[in-house]
C-alpha positions, -999 to 999 in steps of 0.1 A, spaced: 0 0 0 13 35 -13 10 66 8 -8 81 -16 -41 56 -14 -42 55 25 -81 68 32 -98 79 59 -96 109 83 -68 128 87 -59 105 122 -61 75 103 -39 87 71 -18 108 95 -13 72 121 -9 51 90 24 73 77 39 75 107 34 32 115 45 27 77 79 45 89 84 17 118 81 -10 97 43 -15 95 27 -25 62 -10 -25 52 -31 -49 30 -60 -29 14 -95 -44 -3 -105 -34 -35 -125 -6 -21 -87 8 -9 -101 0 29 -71 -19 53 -82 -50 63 -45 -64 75 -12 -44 94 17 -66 96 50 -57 115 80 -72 95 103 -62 129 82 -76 156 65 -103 140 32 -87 156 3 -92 131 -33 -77 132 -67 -82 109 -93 -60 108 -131 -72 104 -146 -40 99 -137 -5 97 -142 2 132 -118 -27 145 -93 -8 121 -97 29 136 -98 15 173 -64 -1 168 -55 31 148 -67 56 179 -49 33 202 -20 32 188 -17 69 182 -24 78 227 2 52 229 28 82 212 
């Protein structure tokens, strides 16, 4: 996933930048929407149901900074 096809609100895209740069990725639908975050470092793996599951982990993850 590109930087440039991260959507969402501006926590999510701004999150998702800033988690690409430590060595997250993210696996997108067709509808561009993550669904998977994989840490290559860590091992630590996460999927994401719905959209909601996605910006909880998102808005957790961005208090934990």
């Amino acid at each position: 996933m590109s930087l440039e096809t991260i959507k969402g609100s501006s926590m999510i895209v701004k999150m998702t930048r800033s988690l690409m740069k430590e060595g997250w990725s993210f696996t997108p639908n067709e509808f561009d929407v993550i669904i998977k975050a994989e840490n290559k470092v860590t091992g630590e793996s996460i999927h994401f149901p719905s959209i909601g599951n996605l910006k909880t982990w998102i808005y957790q993850k961005a208090l934990s900074y």
